[in-house]
C-alpha positions as CSV (number, residue, x, y, z in Angstrom):
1,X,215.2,154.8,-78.7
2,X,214.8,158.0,-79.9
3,X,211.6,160.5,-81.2
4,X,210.9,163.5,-82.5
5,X,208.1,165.5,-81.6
6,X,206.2,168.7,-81.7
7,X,203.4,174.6,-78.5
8,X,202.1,175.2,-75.2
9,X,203.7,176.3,-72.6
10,X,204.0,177.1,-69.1
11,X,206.9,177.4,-66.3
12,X,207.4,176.2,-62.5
13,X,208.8,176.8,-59.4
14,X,208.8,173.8,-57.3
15,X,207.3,172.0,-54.4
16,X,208.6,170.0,-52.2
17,X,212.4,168.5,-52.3
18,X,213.4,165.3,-50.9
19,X,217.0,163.9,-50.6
20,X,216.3,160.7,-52.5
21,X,219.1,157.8,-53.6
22,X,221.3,157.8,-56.4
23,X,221.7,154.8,-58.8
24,X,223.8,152.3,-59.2
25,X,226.8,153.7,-57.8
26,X,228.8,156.5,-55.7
27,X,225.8,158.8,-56.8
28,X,223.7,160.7,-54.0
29,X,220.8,161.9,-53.3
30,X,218.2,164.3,-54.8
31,X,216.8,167.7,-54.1
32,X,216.6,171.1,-54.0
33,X,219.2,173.6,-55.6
34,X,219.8,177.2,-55.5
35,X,221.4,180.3,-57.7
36,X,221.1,184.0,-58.7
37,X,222.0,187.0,-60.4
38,X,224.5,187.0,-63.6
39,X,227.5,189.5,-63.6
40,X,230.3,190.0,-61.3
41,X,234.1,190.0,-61.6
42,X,236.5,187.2,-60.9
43,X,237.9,187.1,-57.9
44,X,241.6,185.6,-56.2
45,X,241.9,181.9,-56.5
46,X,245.1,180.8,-55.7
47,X,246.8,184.4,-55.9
48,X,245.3,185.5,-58.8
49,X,242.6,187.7,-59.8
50,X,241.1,188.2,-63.0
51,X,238.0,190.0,-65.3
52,X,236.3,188.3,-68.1
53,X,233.6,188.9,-70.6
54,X,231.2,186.9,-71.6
55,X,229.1,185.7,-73.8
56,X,229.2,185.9,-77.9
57,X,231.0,188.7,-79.5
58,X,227.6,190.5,-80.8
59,X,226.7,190.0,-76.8
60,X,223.2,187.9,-77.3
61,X,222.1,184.4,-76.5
62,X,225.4,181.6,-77.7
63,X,222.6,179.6,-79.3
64,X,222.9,182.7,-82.1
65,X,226.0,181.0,-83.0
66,X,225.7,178.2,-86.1
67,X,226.5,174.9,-85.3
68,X,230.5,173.9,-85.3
69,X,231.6,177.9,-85.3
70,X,234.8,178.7,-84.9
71,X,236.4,178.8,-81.6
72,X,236.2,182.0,-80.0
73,X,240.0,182.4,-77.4
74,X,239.5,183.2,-74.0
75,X,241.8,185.9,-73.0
76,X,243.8,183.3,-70.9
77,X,244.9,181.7,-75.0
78,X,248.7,182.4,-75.3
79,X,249.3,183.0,-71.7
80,X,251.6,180.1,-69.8
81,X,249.1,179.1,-67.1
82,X,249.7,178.5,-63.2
83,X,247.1,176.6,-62.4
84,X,246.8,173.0,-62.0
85,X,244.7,170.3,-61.6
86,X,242.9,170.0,-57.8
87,X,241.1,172.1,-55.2
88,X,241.0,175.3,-55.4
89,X,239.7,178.6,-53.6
90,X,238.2,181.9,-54.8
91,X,237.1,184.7,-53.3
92,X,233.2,185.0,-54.4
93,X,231.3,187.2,-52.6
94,X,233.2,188.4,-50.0
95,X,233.5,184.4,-48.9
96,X,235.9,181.9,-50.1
97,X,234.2,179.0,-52.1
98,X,236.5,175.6,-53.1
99,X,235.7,174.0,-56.5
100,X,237.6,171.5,-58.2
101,X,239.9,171.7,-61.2
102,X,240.8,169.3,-63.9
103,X,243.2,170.6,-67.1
104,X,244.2,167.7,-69.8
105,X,247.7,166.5,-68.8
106,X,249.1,167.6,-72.2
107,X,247.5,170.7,-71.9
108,X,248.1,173.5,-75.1
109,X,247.6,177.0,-73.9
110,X,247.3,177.8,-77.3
111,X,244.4,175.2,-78.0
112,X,240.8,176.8,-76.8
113,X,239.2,173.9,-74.6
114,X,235.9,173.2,-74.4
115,X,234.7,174.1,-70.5
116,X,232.0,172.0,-68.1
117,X,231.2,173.4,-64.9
118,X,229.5,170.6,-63.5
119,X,227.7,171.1,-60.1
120,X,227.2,168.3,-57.5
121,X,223.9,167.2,-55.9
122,X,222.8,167.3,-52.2
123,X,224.8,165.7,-49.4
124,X,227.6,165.9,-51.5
125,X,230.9,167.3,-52.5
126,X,232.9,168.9,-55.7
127,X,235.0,165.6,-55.1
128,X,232.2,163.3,-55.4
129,X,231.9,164.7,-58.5
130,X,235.3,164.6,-59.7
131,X,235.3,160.5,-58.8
132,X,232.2,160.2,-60.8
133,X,234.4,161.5,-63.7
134,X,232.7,164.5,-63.8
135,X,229.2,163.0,-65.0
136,X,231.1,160.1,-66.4
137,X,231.6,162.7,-69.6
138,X,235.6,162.8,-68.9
139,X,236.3,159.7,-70.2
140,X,234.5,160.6,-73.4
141,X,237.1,163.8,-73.6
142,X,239.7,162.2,-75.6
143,X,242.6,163.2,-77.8
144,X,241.0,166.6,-79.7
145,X,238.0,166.3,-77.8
146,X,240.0,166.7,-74.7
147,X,237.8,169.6,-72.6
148,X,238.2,171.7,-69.0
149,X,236.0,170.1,-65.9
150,X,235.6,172.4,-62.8
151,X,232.9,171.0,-60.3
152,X,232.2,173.6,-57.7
153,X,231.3,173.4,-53.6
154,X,228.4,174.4,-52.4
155,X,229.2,176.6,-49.3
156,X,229.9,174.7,-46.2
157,X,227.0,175.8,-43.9
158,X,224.3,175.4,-45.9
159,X,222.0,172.7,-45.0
160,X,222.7,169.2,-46.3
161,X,225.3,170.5,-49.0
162,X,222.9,172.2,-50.9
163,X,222.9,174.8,-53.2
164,X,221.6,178.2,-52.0
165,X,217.7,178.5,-52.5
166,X,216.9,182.3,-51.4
167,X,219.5,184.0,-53.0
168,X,221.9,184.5,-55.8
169,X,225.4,183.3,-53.8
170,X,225.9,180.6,-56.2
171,X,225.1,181.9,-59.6
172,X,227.7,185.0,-58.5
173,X,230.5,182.0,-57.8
174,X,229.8,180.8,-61.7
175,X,230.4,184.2,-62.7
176,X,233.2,184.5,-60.9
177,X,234.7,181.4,-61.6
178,X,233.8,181.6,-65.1
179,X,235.7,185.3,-65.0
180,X,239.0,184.0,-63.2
181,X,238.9,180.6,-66.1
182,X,238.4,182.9,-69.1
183,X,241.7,185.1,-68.1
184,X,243.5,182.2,-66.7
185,X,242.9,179.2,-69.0
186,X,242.3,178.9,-73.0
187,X,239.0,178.0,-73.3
188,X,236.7,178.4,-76.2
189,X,234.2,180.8,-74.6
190,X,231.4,179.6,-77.4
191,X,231.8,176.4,-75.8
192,X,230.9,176.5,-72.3
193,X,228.9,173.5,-70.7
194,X,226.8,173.0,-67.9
195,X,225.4,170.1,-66.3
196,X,224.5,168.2,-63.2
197,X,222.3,165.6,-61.3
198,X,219.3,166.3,-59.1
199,X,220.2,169.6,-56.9
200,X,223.0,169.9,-59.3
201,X,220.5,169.3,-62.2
202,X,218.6,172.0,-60.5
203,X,221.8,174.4,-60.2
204,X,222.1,173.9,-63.9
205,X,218.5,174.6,-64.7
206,X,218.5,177.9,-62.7
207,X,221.7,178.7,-64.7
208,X,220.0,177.7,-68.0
209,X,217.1,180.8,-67.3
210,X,219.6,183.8,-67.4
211,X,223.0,182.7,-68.6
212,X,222.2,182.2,-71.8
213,X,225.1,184.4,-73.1
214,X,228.0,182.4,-71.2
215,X,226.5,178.7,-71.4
216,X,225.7,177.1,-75.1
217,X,224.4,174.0,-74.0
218,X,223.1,172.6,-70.5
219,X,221.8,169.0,-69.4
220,X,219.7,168.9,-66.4
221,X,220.0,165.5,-64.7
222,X,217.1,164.4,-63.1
223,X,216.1,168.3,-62.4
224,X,213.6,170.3,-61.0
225,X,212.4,173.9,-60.7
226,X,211.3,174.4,-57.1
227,X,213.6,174.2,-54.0
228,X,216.1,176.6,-55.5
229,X,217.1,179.9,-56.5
230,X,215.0,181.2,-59.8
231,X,216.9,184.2,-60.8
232,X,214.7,186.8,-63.0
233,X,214.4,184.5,-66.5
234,X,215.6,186.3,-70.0
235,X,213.5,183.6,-71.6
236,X,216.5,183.6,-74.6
237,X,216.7,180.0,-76.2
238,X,219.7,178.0,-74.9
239,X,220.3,174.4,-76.3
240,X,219.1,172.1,-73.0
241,X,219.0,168.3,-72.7
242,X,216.9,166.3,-69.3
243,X,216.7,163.3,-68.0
244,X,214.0,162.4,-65.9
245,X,213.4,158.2,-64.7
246,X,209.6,157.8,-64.3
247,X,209.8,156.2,-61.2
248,X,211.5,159.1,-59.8
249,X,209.5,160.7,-56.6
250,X,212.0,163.2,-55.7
251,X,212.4,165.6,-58.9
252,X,209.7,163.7,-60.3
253,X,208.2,164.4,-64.4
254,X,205.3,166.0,-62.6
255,X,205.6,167.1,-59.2
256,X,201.7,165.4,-57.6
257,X,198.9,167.7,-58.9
258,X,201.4,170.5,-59.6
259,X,200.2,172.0,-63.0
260,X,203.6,173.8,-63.1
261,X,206.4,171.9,-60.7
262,X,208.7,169.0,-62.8
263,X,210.8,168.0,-65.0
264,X,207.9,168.1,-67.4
265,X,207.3,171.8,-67.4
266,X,211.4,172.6,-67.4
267,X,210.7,170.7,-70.7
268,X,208.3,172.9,-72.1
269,X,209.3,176.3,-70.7
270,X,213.1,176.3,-72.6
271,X,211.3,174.3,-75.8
272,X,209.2,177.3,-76.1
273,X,211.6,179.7,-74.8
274,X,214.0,177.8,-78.1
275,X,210.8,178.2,-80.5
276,X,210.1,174.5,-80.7
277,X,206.8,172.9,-81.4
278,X,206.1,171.5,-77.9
279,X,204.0,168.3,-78.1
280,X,200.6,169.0,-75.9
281,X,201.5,165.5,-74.6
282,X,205.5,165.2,-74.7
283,X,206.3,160.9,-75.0
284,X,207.6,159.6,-72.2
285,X,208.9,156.4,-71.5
286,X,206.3,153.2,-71.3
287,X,208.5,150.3,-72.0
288,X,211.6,149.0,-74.0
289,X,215.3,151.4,-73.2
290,X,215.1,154.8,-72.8
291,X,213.3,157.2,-74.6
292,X,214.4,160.9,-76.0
293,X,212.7,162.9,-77.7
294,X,213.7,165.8,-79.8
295,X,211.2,168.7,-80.4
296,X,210.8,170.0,-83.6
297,X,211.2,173.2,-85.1
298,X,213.5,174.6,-82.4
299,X,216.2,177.4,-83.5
300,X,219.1,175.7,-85.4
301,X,221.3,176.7,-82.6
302,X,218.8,175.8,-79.6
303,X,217.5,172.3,-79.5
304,X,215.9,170.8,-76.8
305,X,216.1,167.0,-75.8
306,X,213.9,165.1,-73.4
307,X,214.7,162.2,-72.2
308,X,213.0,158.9,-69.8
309,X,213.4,155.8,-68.9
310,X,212.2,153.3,-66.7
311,X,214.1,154.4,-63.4
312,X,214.3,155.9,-60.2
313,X,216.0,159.4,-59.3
314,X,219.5,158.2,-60.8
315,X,222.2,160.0,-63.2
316,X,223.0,156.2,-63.8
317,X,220.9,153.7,-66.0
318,X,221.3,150.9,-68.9
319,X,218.8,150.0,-71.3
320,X,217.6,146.0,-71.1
321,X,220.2,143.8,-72.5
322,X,223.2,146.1,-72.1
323,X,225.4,147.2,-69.2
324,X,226.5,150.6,-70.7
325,X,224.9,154.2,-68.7
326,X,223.2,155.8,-71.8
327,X,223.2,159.2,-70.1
328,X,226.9,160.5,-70.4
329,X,226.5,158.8,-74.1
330,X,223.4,161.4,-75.1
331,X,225.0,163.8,-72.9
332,X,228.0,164.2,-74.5
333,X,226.8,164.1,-78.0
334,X,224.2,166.5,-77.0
335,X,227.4,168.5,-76.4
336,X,229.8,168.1,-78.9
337,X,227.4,168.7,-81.9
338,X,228.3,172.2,-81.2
């Protein structure tokens, strides 16, 4: 079921966290999440070190861009690559991070590939991630729309696999793996993707407030904006896509009394941040499959997409009557209308 719908506005930064359960499958548990800072320089992974720019050629927010642009070629187009699907290392920070790497088996280093850097959620691991099929969104990667996955590790001694919640560690290790891809791999640097579940739906919303000129499009999973890392917001439009079950207690639509903790209020800070009409009273789901709503009025280039359902704190959930997971479906043709 979809809706459209249609300006106030305010923003969050988040209570309390909670581990919660994933759905129906290998999914884990919910959250907290953490990032920072934008910049930086790529650093070795596997032998290598690179530099990379970023973000459109004019230097502003992607969501500038019209819809189906041409690609733009990373500096890694042209170049035979090295590197190779699996674990990998990088030197980000002064520590060495693992993420893991998956390039299309026929892979064209001539052919700019769309890029997800999809982020893992609490008590878990880059290769949890990679056995989900990266958000369930690599099957969906066929023939031309073959893409790039890379699902990073949180660092080792941080408490319950999360993502870093004081500082900016972990949005540096994006730059820096986004840096080392970029000079290493053809990818079509319009078309970079982020996305996650619960912490890592919160790792992608603290991305979504600052790196607005390296990511086109992000789906929050079940997010939430407190337990992690805010970086200082630009408050340029990106195109961003949530999904929030309304049973969910963990990174719930409205975090208890909180006039500014939820899902709810990620919602309304990047529609107004993408010039949408926000609805004073955004539908959510009641009864029936799931419900998204688009706002209206957004920039051409930024839409924003809300979406419920009657669910707990899951990235995995079929309407009545069918068997199918809905959210790689909206996900990924939230991301390829770009």
């Amino acid at each position: 079921m979809t809706s459209s719908a249609g300006m106030t506005g305010t923003s969050g930064r988040p209570g309390s966290g909670g581990r919660g359960s994933g759905g129906r499958s290998a999914t884990g548990g919910g959250g907290n999440t953490a990032t920072g800072g934008s910049g930086g320089t790529a650093g070795a992974a596997n032998g290598g070190s690179g530099t990379a720019g970023s973000g459109t050629a004019g230097g502003g927010s992607l969501s500038m861009l019209p819809l189906k642009n041409p690609a733009a070629p990373s500096a890694g187009c042209g170049k035979a690559s090295t590197l190779t699907s699996g674990k990998k290392t990088i030197m980000s920070g002064g520590v060495e991070r693992s993420y893991i790497l998956d390039i299309p088996t026929n892979y064209d280093m001539n052919k700019p590939y769309r890029f997800f850097y999809t982020s893992h959620w609490i008590s878990s691991t880059a290769e949890a991630v990679q056995q989900q099929n990266f958000y369930f969104l690599k099957p969906l990667a066929t023939g031309e729309n073959a893409a790039i996955f890379l699902a990073p590790q949180a660092l080792p001694g941080n408490p319950n696999g999360t993502w870093d919640t004081s500082k900016n560690t972990d949005q540096v290790l994006f730059d820096d793996i986004l840096a080392y891809v970029k000079d290493n791999l053809c990818i079509d640097t319009t078309r970079v993707f982020a996305t996650g579940f619960s912490f890592g739906g919160m790792m992608t919303y603290s991305l979504s407030v600052n790196h607005q000129k390296d990511i086109r499009a992000a789906v929050g999973i079940a997010p939430a904006n407190y337990n992690i890392y805010v970086p200082p917001k630009t408050h340029e439009p990106i195109a961003w896509m949530q999904t929030t079950g309304m049973s969910d207690t963990t990174c719930p639509w409205i975090n208890g009394n909180s006039t500014t903790q939820g899902s709810k209020y990620i919602a309304i800070e990047h529609g107004t941040d993408n010039g949408c009409m926000v609805p004073a009273d955004i539908p959510t789901w009641t009864s029936g499959p799931h419900l998204c709503v688009d706002f209206t009025g957004c920039m051409a280039g930024a839409p924003t997409k809300v979406c419920t359902f009657n669910g707990p704190h899951t990235n995995i959930n079929s309407d009545p009557g069918s068997s199918a997971n809905w959210i790689p479906q909206e996900s990924w043709a939230f991301f390829t209308q770009f």
